[in-house]
C-alpha positions in Angstrom: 19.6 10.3 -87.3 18.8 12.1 -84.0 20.7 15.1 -83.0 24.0 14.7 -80.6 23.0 14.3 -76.6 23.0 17.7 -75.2 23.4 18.2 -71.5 23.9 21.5 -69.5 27.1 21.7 -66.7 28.6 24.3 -65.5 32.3 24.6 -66.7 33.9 23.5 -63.5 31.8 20.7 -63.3 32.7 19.5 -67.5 36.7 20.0 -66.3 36.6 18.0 -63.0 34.8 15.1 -64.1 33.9 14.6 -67.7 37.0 15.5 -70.1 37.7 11.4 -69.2 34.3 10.2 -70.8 34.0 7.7 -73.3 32.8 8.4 -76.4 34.0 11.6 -75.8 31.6 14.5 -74.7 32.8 18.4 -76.1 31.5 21.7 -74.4 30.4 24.7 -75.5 29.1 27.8 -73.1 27.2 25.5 -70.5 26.0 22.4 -73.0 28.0 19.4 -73.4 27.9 17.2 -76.4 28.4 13.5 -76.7 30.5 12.7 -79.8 29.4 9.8 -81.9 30.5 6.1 -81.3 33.0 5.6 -84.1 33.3 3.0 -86.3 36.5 1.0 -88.1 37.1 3.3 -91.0 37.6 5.9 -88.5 39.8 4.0 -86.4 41.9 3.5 -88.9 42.2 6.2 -90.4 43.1 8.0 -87.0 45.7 5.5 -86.0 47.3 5.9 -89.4 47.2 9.6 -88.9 48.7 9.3 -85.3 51.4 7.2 -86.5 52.3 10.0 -89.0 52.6 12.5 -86.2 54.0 10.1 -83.7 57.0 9.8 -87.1 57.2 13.3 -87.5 57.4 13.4 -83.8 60.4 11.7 -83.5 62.6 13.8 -85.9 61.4 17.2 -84.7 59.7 17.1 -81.3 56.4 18.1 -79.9 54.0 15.7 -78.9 50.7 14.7 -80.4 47.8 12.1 -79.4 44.1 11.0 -79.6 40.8 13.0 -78.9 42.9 15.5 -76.5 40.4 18.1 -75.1 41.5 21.3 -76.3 40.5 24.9 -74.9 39.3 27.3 -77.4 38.0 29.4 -75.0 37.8 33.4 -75.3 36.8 35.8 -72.7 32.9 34.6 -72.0 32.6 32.1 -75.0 33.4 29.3 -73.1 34.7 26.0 -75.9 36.4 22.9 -74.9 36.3 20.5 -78.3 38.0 16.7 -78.6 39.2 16.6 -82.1 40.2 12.7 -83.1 44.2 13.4 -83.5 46.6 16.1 -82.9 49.9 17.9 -83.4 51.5 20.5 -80.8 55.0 21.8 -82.3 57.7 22.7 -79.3 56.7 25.1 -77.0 53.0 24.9 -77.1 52.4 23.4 -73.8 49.7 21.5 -71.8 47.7 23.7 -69.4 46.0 21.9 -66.2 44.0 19.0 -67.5 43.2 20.2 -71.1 45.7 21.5 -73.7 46.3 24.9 -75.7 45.4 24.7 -79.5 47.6 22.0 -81.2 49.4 23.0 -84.4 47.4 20.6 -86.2 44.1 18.6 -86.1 42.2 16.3 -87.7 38.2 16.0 -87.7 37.4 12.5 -89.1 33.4 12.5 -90.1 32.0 10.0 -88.1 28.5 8.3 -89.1 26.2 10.6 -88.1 27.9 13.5 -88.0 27.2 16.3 -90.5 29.9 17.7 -93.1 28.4 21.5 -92.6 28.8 20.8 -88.3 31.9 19.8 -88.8 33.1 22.3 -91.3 31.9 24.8 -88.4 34.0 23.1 -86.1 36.9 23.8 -88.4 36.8 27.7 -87.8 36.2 27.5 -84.5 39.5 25.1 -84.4 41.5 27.7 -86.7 39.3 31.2 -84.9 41.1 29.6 -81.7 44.5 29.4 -82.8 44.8 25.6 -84.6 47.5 26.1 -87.1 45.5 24.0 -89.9 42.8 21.5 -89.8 41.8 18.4 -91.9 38.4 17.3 -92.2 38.3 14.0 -93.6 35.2 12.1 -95.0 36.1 7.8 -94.9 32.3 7.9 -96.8 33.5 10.1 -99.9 37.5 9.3 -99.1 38.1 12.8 -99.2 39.7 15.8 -97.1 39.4 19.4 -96.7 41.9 21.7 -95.7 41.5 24.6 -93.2 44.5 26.9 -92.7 45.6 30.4 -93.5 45.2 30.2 -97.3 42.4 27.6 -97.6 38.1 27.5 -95.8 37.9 24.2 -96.8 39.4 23.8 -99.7 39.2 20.0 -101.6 42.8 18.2 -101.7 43.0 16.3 -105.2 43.3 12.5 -104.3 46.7 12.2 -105.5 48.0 14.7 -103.2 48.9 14.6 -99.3 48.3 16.3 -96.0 51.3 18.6 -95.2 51.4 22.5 -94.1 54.4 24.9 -93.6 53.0 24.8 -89.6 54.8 21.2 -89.8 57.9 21.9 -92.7 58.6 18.3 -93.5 55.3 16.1 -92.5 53.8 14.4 -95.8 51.0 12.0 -95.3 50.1 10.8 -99.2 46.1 10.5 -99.0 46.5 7.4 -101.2 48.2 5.9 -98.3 45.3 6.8 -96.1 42.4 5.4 -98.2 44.8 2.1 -98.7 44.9 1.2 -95.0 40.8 1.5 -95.5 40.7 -1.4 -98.1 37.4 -1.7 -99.0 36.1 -1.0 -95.4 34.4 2.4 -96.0 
């Protein structure tokens, strides 16, 4: 499969007019990157995700939503990346058109897309202040966990997606690879 579209824009240019774009397009010190079209396993998986925060949401507050563009920019390293679904907990606010690191993320592998890019993703999420991360795999029906205690780290099937950045939220994974059916 060919690699992702790259494009060069200057950082003003990325904010005023292409954080809108469809697929989404991510930037990185000058280079933009069109993410991959996705498909129905990743659909959803990411709306039963967003219904999960949206639920959590509703007892504890914050706010959450799809394929936000999120700074993770430090000093000259420039990095604006659209994960598929986040969590901010109160008080981590929207700035201007993009948002501050959520509390939590998810990466859903898209076709296409390789495990090892988006494990590097990952670390830039958590390296820029993202509370924990899940990368999930519809092809394998399996999820990593990036946080303060794991680099990736395999969740056993019969376990769930929670972290103490969200005391309370428990997604089984069961119930995840259910609302796939035999799709993936």
């Amino acid at each position: 499969m060919a690699s992702p579209e790259k494009i060069r824009v200057s950082e003003e240019e990325y904010l005023a007019t292409m954080t809108g774009e469809k697929p989404s397009l991510e930037y990185v010190n000058g280079e933009i990157f069109r993410k991959p079209l996705t498909k129905e396993p990743h659909l959803v998986l990411a709306d039963e995700i967003l219904a999960a925060f949206r639920h959590y949401r509703a007892k504890v507050g914050g706010m959450s939503g799809p394929e936000p563009t999120v700074d993770l920019s430090d000093g000259e390293d420039r990095r604006y990346r659209v994960p598929d679904a986040a969590y901010w907990g109160s008080g981590r606010e929207r700035t201007g058109g993009v948002f501050v690191p959520p509390t939590a993320l998810v990466e859903i592998r898209s076709e296409g897309q390789s495990l090892g890019e988006l494990r590097t993703k990952c670390r830039e999420y958590r390296a820029g202040g993202v509370d924990v991360c899940w990368l999930i795999d519809t092809q394998t029906r399996s999820v990593e966990v990036f946080d303060a205690k794991s680099d990736g780290a395999m969740l056993a099937p019969d376990t769930a997606l929670e972290t103490t950045a969200m005391p309370g939220f428990h997604l089984p994974l069961v119930e995840l690879w259910d609302a796939l059916g035999d799709e993936a």
